[in-house]
DOLO-334807 format. One record per residue: x, y, z of N, C-alpha, C, O, CB in turn; residue in three letters. Coordinates in steps of 0.1 Angstrom, whole numbers, padded with zeros to 4 digits, always signed. Atoms other than C-alpha are relative to their C-alpha. Glycine has a CB too. Layout:
// residues N
XYZXYZXYZXYZXYZAla
...
***
This chain:
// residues 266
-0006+0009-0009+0099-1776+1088+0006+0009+0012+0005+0005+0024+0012-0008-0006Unk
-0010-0008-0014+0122-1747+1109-0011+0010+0007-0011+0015+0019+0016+0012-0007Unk
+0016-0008-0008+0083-1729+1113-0002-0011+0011-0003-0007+0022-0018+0001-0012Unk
+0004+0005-0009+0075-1761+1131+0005-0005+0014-0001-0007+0024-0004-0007-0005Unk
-0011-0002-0011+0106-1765+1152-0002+0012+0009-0007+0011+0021+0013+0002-0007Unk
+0001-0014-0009+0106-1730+1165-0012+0000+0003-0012+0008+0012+0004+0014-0007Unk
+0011-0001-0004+0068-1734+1171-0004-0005+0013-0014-0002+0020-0006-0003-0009Unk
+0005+0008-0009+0072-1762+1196+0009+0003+0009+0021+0004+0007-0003-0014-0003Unk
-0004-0007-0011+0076-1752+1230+0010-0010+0003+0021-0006-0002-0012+0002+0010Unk
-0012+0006-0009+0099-1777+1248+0013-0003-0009+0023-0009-0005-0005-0014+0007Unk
-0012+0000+0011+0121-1774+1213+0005+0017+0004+0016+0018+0010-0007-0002-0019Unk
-0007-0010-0006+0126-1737+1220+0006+0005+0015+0013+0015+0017-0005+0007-0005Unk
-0009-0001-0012+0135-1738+1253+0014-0006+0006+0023-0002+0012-0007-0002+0009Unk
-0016+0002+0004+0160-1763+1247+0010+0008-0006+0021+0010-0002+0001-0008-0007Unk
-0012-0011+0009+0177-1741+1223+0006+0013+0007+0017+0018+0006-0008+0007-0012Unk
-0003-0012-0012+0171-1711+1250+0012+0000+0010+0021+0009+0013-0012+0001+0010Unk
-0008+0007-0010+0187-1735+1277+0017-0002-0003+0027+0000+0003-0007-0013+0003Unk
-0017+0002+0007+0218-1745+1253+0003+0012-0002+0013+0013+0006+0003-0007-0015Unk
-0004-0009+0001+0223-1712+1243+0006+0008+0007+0017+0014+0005-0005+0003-0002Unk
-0008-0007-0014+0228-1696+1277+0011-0011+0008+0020-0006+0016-0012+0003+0013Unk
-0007+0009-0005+0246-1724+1287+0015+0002-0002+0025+0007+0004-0005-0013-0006Unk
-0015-0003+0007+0274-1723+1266+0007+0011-0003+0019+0012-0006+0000-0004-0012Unk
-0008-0012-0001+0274-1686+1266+0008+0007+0012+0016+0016+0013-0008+0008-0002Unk
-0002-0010-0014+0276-1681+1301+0012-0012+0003+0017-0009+0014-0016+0001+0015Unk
-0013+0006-0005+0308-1711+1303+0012+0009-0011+0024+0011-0009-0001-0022-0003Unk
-0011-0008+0008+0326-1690+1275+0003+0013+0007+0015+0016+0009-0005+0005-0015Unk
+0000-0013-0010+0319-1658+1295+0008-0002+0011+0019+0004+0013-0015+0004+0007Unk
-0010+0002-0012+0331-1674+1326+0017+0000-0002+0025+0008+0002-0003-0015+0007Unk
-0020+0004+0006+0368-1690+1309+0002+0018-0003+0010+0026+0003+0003-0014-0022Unk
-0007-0020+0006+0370-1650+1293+0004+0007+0012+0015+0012+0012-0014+0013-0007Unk
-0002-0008-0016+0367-1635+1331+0009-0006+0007+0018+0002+0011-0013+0001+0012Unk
-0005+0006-0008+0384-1661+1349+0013+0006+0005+0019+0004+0015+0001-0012-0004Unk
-0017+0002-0004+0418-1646+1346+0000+0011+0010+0011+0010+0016+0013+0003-0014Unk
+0002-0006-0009+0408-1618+1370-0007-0004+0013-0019-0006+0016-0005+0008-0005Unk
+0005+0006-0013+0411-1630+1408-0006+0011+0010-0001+0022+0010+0012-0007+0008Unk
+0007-0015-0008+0387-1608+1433+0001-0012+0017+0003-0024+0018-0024+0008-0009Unk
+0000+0000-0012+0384-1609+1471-0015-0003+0006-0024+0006+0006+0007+0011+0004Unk
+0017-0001-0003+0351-1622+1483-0001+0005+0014-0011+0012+0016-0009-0015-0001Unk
-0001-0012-0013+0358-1607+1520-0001+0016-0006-0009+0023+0000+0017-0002+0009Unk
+0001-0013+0004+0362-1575+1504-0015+0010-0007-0019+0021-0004+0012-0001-0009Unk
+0014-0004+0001+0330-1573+1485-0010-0003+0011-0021+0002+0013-0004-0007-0011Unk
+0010+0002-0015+0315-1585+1517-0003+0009+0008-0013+0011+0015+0006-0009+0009Unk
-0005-0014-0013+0329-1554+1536+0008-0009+0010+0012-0003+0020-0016+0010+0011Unk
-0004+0007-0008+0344-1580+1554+0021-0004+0004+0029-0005-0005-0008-0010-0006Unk
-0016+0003+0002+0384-1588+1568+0000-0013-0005-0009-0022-0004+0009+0001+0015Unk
-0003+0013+0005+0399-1616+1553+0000-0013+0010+0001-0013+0022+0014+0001-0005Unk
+0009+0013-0010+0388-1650+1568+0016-0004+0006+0016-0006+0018-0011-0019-0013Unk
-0013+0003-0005+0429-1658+1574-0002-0020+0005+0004-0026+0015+0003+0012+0015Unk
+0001+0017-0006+0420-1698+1577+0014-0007-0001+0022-0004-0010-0011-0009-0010Unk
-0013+0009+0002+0448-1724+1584-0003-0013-0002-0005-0021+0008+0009+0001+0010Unk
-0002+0014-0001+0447-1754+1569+0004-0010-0008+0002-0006-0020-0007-0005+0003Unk
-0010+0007-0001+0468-1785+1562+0017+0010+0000+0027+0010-0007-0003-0011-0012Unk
-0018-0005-0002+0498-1764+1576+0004+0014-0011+0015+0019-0013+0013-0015-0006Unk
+0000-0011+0009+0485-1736+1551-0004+0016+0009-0016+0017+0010-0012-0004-0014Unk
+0003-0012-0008+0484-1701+1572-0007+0014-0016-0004+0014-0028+0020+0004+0009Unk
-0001-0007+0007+0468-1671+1558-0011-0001-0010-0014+0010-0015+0011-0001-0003Unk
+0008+0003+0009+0441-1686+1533-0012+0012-0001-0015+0018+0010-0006-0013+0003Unk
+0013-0009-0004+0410-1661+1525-0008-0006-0014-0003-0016-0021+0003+0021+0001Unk
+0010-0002+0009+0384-1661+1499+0001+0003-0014-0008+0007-0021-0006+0007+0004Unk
-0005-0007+0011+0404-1654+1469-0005-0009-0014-0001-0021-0016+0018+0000+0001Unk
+0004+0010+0008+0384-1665+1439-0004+0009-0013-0009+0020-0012-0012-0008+0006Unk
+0000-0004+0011+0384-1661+1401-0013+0004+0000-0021+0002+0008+0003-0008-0008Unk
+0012-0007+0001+0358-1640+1386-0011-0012-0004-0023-0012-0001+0002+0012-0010Unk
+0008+0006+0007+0346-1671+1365-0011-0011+0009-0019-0018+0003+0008-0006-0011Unk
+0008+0005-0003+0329-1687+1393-0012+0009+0008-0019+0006+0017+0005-0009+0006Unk
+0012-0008+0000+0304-1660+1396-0011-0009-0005-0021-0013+0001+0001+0013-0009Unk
+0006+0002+0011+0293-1675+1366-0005-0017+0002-0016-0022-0001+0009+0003-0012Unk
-0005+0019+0001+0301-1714+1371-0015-0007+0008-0021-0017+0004+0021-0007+0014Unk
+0007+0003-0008+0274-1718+1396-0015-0001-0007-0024-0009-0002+0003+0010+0011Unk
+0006-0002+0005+0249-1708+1372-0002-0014-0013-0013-0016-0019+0003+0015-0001Unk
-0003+0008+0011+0259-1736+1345-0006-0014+0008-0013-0020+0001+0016+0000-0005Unk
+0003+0008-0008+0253-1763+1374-0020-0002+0003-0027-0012+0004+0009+0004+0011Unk
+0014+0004+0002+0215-1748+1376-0004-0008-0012-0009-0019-0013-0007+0010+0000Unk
+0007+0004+0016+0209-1751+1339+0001-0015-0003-0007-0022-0010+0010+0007-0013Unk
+0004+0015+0006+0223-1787+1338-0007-0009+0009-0005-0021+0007+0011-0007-0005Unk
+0010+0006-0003+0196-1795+1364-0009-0004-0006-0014-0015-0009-0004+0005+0006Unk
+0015-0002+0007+0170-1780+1348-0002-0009-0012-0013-0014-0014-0003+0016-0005Unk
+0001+0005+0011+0177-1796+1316+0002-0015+0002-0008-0020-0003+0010+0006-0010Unk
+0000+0011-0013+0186-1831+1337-0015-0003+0006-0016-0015+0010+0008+0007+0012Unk
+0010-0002-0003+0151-1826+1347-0009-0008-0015-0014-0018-0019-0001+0015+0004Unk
+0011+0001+0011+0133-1822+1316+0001-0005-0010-0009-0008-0016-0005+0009-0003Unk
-0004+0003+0010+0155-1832+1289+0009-0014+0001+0010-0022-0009+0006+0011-0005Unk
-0005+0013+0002+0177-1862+1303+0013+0006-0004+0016+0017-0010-0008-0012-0011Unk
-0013+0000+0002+0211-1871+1304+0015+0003-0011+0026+0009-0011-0001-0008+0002Unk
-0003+0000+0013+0217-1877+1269+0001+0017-0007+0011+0021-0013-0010-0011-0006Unk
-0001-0015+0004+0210-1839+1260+0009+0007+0012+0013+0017+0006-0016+0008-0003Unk
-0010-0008-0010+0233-1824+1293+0012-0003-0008+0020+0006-0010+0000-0005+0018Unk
-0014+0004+0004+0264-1845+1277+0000+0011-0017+0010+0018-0021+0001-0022-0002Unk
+0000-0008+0017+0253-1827+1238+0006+0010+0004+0017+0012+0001-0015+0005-0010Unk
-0002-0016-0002+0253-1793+1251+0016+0001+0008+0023+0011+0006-0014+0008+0011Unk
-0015+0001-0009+0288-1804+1276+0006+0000-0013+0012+0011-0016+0004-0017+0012Unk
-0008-0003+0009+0303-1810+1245+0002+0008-0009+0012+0009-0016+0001-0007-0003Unk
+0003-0011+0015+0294-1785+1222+0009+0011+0010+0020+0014+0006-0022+0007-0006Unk
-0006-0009-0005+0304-1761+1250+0017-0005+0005+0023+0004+0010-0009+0004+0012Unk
-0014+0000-0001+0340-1775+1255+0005+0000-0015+0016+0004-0017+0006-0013+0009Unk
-0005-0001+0015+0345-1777+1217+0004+0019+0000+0014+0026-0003-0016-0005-0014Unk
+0001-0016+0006+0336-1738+1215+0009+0005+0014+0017+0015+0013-0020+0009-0002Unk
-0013-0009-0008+0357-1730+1247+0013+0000-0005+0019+0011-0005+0003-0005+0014Unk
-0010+0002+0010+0386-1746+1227+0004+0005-0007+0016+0007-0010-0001-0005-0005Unk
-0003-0014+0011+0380-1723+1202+0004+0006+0003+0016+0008+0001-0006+0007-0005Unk
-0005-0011-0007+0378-1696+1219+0013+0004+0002+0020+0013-0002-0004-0001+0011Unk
-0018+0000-0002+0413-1706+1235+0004+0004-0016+0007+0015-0019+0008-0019+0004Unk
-0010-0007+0010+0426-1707+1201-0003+0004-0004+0008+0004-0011+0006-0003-0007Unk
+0002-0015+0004+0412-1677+1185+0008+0008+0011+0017+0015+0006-0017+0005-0002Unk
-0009-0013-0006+0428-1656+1214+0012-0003-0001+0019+0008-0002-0002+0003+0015Unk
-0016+0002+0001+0461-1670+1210+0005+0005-0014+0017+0009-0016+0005-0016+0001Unk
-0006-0001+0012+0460-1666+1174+0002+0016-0001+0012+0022-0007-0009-0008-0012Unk
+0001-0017-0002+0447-1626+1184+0015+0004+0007+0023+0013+0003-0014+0005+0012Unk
-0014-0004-0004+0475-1627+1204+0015+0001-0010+0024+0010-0010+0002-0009+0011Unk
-0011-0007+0008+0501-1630+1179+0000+0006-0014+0009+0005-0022+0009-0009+0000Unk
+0002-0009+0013+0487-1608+1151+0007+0017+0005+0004+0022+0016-0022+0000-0005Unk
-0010-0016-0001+0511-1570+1150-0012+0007+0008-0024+0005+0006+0006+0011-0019Unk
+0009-0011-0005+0494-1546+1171-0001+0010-0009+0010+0011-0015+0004+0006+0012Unk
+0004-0014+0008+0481-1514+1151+0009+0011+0012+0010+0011+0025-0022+0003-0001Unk
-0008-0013-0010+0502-1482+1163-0015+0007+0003-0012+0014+0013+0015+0013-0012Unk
+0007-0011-0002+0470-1462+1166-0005-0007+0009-0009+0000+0018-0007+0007-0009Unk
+0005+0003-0015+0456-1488+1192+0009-0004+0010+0007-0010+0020-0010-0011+0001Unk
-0006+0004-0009+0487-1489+1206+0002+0018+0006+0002+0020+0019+0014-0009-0005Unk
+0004-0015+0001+0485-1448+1205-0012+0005+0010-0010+0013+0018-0005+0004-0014Unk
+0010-0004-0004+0451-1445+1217-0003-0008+0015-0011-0002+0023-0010-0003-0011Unk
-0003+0004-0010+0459-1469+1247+0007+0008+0012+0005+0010+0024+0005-0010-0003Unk
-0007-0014-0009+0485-1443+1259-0009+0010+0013-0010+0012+0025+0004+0013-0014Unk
+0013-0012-0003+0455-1417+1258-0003-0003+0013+0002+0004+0022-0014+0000-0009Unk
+0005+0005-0012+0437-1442+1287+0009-0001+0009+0006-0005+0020-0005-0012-0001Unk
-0012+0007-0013+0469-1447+1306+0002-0013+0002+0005-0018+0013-0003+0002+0015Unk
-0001+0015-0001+0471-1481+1296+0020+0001-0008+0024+0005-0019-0017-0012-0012Unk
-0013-0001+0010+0509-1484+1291+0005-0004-0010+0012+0002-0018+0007-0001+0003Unk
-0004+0008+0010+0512-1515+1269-0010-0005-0004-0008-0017-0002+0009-0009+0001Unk
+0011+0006+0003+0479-1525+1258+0003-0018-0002-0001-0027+0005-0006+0007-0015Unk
-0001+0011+0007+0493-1555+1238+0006-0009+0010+0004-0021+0006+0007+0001-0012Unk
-0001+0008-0006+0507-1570+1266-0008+0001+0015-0008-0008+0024+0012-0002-0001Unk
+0014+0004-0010+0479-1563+1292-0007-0013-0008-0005-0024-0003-0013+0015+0001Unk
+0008+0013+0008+0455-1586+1262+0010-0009+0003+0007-0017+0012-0004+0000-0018Unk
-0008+0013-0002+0483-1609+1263-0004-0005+0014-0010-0016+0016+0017+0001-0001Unk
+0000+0006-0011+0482-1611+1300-0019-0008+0000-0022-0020+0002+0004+0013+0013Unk
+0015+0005-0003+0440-1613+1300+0000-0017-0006-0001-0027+0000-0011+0012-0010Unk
+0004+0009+0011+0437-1637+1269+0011-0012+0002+0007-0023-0002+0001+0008-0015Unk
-0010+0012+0002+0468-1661+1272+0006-0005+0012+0018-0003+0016+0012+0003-0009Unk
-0004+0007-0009+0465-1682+1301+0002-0009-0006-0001-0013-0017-0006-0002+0009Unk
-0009+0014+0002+0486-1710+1309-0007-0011-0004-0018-0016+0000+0007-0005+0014Unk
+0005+0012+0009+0481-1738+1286-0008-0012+0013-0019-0018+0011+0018-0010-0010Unk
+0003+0012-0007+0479-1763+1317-0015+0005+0010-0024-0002+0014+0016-0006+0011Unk
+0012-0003-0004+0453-1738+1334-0011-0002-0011-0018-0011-0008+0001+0013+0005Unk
+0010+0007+0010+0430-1741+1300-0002-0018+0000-0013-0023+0000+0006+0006-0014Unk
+0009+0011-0002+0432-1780+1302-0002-0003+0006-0010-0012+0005-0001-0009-0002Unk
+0005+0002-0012+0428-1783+1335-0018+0004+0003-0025-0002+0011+0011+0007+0009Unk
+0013-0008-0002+0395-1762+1334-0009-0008-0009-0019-0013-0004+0001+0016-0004Unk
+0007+0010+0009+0381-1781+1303-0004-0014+0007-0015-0018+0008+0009-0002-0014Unk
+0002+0014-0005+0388-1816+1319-0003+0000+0007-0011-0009+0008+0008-0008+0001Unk
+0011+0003-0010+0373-1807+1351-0014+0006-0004-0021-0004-0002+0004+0006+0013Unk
+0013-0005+0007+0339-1789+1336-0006-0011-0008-0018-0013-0008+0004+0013-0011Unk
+0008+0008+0004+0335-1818+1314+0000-0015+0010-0008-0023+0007+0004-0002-0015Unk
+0001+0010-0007+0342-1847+1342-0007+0007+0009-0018+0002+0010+0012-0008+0005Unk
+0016-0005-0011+0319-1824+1369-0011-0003-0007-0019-0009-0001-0003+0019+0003Unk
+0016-0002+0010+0289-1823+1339+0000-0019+0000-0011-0024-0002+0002+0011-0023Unk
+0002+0017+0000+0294-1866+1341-0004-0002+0009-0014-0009+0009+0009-0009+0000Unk
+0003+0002-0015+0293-1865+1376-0012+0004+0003-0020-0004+0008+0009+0008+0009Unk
+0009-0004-0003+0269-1845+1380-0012-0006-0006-0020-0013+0001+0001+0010+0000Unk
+0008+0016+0007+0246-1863+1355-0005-0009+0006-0017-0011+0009+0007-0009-0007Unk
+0003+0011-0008+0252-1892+1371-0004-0001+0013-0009-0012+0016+0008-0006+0000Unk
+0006+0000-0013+0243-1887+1404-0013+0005+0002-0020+0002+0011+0007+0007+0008Unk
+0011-0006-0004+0215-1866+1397-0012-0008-0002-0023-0005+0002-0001+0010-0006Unk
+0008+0009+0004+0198-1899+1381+0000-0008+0005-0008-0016+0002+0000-0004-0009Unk
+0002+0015-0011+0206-1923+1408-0008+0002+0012-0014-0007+0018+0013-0007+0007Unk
+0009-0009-0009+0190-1897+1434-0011-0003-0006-0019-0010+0000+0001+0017-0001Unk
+0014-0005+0005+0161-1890+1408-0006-0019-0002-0019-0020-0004+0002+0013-0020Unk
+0001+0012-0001+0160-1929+1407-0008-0007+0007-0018-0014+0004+0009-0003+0003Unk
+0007+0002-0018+0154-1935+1443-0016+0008+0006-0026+0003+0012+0014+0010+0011Unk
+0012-0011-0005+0129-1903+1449-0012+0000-0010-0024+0003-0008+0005+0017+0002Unk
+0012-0007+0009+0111-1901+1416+0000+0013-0002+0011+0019-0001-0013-0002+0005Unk
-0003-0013+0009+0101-1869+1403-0003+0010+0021-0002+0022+0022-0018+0004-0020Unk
-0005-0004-0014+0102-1860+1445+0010+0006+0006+0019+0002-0001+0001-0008+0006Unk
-0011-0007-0004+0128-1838+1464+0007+0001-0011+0016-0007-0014+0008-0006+0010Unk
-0010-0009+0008+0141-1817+1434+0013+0005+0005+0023+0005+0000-0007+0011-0004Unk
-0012-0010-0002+0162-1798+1455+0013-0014+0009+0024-0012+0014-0008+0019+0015Unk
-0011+0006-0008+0181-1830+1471+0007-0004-0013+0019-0001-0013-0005-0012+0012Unk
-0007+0004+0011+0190-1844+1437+0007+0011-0011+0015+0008-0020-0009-0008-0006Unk
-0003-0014+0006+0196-1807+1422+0012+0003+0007+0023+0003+0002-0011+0012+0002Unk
-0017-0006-0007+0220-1796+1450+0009-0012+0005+0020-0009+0009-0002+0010+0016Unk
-0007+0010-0002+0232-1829+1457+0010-0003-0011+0023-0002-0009-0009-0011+0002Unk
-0008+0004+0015+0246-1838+1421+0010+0016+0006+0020+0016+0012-0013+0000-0022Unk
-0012-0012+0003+0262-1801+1421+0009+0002+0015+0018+0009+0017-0009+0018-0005Unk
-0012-0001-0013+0277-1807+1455+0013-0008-0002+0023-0003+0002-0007-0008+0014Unk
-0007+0006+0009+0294-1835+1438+0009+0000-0007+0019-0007-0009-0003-0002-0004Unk
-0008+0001+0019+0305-1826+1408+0008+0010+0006+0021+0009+0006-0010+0006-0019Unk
-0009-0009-0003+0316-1793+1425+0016-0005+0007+0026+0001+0004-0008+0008+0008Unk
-0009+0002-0011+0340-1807+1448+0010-0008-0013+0021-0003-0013-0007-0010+0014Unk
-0010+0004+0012+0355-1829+1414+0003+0009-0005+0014+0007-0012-0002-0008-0009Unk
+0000-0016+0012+0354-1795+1397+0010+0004+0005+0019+0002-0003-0013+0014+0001Unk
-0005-0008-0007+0373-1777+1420+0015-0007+0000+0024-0003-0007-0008+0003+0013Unk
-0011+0007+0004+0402-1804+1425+0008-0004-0013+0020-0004-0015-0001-0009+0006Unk
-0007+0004+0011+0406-1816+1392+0009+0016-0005+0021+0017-0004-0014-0007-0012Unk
-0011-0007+0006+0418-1781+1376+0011+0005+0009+0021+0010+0005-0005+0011-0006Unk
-0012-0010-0003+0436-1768+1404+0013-0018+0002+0024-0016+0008-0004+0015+0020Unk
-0010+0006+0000+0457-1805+1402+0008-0001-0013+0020-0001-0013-0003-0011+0004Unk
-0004-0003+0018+0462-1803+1362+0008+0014+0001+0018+0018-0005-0015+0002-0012Unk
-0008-0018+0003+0471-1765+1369+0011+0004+0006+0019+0011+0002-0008+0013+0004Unk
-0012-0004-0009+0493-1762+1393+0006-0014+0005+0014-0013+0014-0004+0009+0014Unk
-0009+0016-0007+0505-1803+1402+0013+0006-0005+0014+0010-0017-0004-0021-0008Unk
-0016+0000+0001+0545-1797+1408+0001+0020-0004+0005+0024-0015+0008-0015-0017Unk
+0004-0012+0001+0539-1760+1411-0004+0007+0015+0000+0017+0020-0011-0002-0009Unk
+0003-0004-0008+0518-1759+1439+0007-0010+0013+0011-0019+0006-0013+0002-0001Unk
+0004+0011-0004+0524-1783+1470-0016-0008+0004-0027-0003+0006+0008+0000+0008Unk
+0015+0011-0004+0496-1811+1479-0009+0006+0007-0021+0006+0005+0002-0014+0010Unk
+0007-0001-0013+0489-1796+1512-0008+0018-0004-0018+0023+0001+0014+0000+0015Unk
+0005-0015+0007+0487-1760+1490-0016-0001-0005-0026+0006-0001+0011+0003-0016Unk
+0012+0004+0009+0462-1777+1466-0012-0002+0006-0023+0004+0004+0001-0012-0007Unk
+0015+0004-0006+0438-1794+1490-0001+0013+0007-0012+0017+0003-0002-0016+0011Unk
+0000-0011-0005+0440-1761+1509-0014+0010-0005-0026+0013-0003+0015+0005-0004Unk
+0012-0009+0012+0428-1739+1481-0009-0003+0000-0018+0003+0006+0000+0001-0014Unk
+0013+0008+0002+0404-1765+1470-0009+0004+0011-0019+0011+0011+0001-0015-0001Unk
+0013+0000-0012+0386-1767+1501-0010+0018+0004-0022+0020+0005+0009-0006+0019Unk
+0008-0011+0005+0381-1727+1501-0003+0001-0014-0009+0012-0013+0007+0011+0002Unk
+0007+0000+0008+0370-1729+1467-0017-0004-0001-0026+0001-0006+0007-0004-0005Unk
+0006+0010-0002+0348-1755+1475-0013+0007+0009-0025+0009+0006+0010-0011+0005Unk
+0004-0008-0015+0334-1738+1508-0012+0012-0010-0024+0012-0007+0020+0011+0011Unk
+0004-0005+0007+0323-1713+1481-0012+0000-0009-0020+0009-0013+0006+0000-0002Unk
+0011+0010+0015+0303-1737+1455-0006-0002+0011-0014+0006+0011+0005-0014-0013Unk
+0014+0008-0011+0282-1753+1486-0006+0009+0003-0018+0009+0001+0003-0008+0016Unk
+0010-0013+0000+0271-1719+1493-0011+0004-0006-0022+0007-0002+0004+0009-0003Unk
+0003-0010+0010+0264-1706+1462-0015-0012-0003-0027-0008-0004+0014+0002-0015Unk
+0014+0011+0002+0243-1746+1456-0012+0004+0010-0023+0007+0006+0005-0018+0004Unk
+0009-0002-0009+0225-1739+1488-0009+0011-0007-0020+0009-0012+0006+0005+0014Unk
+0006-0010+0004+0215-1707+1477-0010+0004-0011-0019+0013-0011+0008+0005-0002Unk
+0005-0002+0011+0204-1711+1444-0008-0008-0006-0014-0008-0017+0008+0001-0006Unk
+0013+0007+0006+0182-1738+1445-0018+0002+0002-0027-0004-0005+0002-0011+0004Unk
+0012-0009+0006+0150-1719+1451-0003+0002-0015-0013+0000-0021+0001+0013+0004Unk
-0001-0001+0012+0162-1710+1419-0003-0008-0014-0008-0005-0025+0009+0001+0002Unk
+0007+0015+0010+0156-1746+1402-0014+0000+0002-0021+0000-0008+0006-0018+0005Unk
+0017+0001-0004+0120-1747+1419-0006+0010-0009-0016+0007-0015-0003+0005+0017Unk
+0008-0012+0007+0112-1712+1404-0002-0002-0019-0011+0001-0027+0011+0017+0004Unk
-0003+0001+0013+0123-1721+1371-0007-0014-0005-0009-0016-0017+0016+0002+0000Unk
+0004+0012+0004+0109-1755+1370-0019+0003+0001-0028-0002-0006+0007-0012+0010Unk
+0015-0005+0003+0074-1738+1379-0003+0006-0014-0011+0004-0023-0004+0010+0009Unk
+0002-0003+0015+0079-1718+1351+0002-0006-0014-0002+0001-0023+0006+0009-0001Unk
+0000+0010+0010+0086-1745+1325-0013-0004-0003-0019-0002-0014+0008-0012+0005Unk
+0013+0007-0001+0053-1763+1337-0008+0008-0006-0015+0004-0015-0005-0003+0012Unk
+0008-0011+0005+0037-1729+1331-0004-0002-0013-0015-0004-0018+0007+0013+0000Unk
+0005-0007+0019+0045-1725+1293+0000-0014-0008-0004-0014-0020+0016+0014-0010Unk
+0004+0005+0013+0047-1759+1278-0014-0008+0009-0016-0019+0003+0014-0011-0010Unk
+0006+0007-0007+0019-1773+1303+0001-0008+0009+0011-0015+0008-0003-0003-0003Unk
-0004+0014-0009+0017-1797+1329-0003-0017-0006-0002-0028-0001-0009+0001+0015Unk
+0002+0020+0000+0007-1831+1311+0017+0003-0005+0027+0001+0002-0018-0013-0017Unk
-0014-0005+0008+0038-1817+1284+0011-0004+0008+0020-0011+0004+0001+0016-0003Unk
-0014-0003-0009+0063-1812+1317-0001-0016+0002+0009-0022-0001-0001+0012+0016Unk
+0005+0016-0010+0049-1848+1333+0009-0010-0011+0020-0015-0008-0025-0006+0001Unk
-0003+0005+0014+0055-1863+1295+0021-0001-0003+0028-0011-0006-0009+0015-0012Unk
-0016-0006+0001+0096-1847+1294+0002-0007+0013+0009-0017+0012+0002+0020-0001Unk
-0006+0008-0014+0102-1859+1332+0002-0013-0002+0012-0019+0001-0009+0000+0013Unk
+0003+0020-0003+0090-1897+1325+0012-0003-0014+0018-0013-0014-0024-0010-0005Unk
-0011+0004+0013+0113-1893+1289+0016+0003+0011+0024-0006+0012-0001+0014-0018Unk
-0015+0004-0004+0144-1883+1309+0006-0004+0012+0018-0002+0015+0006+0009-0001Unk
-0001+0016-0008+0142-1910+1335+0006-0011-0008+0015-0018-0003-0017-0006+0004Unk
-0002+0006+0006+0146-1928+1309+0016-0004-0005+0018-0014-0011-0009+0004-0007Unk
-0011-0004-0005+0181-1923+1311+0004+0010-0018+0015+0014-0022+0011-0015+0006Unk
-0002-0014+0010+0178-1897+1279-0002-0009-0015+0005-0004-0025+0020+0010+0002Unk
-0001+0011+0014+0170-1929+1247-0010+0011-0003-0007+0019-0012-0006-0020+0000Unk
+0012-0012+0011+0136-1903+1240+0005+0013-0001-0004+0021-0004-0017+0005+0007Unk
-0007-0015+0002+0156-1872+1238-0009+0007-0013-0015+0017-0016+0020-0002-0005Unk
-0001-0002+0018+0151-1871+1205-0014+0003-0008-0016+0011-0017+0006-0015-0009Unk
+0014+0001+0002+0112-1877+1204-0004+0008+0009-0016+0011+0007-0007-0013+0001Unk
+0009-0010-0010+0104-1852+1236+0002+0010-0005-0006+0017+0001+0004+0002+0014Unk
-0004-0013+0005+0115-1823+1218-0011+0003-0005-0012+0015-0004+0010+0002-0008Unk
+0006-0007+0015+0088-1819+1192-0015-0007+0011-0026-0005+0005+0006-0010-0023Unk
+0013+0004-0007+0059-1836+1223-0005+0013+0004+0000+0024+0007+0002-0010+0013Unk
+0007-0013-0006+0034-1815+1233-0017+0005-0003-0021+0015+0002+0009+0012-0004Unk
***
């Protein structure tokens, strides 16, 4: 039975697709808590934008949307070939295990430090190890659900739009319903955590502020990266065939009821 599973092609690429999926949104939350300068890696001076009455703004963006941008292809691609119904499986599996995550580090966090890795930290010039990890590992409670609740309402959004596009065109303009949905969702993405994270914290005019450079960011990154869906959707066709690919498109039109039966086609 698990010989014939792993044998069939559009079964293991699902598994490939979930896999990275969920590794690369755990990866992101882990980095996030380090903010970098995207003028600076640019070589560039800070953009200094003003707006709603916000002076000063630049490019200041967590590490984890390096990553974030990359999660938006995947739930094309899989949106594509696998349907709706499997983008929401893998959405949830990956906010369960971010969850975790959260609470395994909290729990790391309050287990005694060892004197010899508090010793051997010295050595590096790290002065307090145990409360550097604290700082890394134990973000603010309201930043973790803020990040979860928008990641899983973007992956709805995005879903959904990508099927009222793919609706309209048919299996036609990939890249309008690809970067369209993630234009979308991004823009809910982006507001929802920083209002959960910082509402009565930040002001309004702070929030939409940020947002919009954040935002400014993700339209980029969509632009950019949808070659990326094209390349990758050739290569799909490649390995499980083209009647196979044709077969997986017309199931997740369907709005994802054959999920379950395209896996094992072919």
């Amino acid at each position: 039975m698990i010989h014939k599973i792993l044998s069939d092609r559009p079964t293991k690429l699902f598994v490939i697709f979930s896999s990275f999926f969920v590794a690369n949104a755990l990866i992101a939350e882990a980095i996030g808590t380090k903010l970098f300068s995207l003028e600076a890696l640019l070589g560039l001076h800070p953009a200094n934008f003003t707006l709603f009455g916000q002076n000063g703004l630049s490019f200041t963006l967590t590490c984890g949307v390096v990553l974030w941008p990359l999660e938006f292809v995947i739930t094309d691609i899989i949106n594509e070939f696998y349907g709706p119904r499997a983008v929401r499986r893998i959405s949830i599996t990956a906010v369960g295990l971010i969850a975790y995550a959260f609470f395994m580090y909290f729990i790391a966090i309050g287990l005694p430090p060892a004197k010899a890795w508090i010793d051997s930290s010295h050595q590096q010039g790290v002065e307090n190890i145990q409360t550097s990890f604290n700082a890394i590992f134990g973000q603010n409670m309201r930043i973790i659900i803020g990040s979860i609740v928008a990641f899983l309402t973007s992956q709805i959004v995005d879903v959904t739009v990508f099927h009222k596009i793919k609706k309209v065109t048919g299996n036609k303009n990939l890249w309008l319903r690809a970067t369209g949905s993630t234009l979308v969702s991004q823009l809910v993405d982006s507001y929802i955590v920083l209002f959960i994270a910082f509402s009565g914290i930040f002001t309004w005019q702070l929030i939409l502020a940020v947002g919009i450079m954040n935002y400014l960011y993700k339209f980029f990154m969509a632009i950019i990266l949808t070659p990326v869906i094209y390349f990758v959707e050739k290569r799909i066709e490649k390995y499980v065939g083209h009647e196979t690919a044709e077969k997986m498109k017309k199931a997740a039109m369907g709005a994802g009821k054959e999920f379950d039966n395209i896996i094992t086609a072919g």
